[in-house]
C-alpha positions in Angstrom: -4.2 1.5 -50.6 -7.6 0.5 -49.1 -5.5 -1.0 -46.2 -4.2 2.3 -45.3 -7.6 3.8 -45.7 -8.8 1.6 -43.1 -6.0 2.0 -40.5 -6.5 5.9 -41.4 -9.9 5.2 -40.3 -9.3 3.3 -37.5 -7.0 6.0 -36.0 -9.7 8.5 -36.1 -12.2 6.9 -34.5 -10.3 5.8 -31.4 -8.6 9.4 -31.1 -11.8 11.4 -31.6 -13.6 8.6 -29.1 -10.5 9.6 -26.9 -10.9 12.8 -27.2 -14.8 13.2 -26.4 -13.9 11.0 -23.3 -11.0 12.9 -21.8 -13.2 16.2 -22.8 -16.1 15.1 -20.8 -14.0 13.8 -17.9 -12.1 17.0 -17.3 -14.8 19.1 -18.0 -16.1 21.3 -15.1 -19.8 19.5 -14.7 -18.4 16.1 -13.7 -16.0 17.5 -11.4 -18.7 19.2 -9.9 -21.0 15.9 -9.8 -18.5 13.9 -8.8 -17.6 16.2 -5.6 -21.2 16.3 -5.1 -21.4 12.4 -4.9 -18.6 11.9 -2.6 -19.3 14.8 -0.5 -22.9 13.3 -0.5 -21.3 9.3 0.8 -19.3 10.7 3.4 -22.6 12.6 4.8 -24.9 9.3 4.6 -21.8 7.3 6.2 -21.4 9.5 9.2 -25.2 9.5 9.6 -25.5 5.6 9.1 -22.7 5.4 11.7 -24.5 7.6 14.4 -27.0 5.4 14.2 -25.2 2.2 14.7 -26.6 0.1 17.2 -24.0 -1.3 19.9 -24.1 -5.2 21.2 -23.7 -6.3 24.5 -20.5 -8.2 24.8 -20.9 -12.0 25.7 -17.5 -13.1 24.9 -15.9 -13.1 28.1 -14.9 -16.5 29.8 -15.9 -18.3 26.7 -12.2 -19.7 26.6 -12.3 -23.1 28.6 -8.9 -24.4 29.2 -8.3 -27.9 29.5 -5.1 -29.9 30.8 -3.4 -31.7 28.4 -2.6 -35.2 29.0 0.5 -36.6 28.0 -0.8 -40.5 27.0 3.1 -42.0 26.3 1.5 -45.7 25.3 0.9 -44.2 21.7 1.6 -46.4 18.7 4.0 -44.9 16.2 3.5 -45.8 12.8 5.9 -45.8 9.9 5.0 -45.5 6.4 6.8 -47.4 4.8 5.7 -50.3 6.6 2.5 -49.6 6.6 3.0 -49.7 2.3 4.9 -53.0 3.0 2.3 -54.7 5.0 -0.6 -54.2 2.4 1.7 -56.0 -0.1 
């Protein structure tokens, strides 16, 4: 009996904390805040971005291009005896 009790309990404190939430989220002050804050980003975003200031570009011709050299006397190494040879 006390179990159910508590359980009872517990059920009416997370649907009445449900309740006050969903209530106060859908009620007609937050909407109206929460346009008001957006509406209120967007307006300091477009200002901040009129205010930007724009950089010089000094990329161009930083790309240096070299030949490649084809060095065929390279020394192929194997694995395997490379693992052998330190036996």
């Amino acid at each position: 009996m006390l179990k159910e009790i508590k359980y009872l309990i517990f059920l009416i404190v997370i649907s009445t904390f449900v309740f006050f939430v969903s209530k106060y989220y859908f009620s007609e002050s937050n909407i109206k805040n929460s346009y008001r804050s957006f509406n209120n980003v967007n307006q300091k975003l477009k200002l901040y971005s009129q205010n930007l200031p724009i950089l010089a570009n000094d990329t161009k011709n930083i790309i240096e291009y070299t030949k490649n050299t084809t060095n065929k006397k390279k020394k192929k190494f194997f694995f395997w005896e490379l693992i052998n040879q330190n036996d």
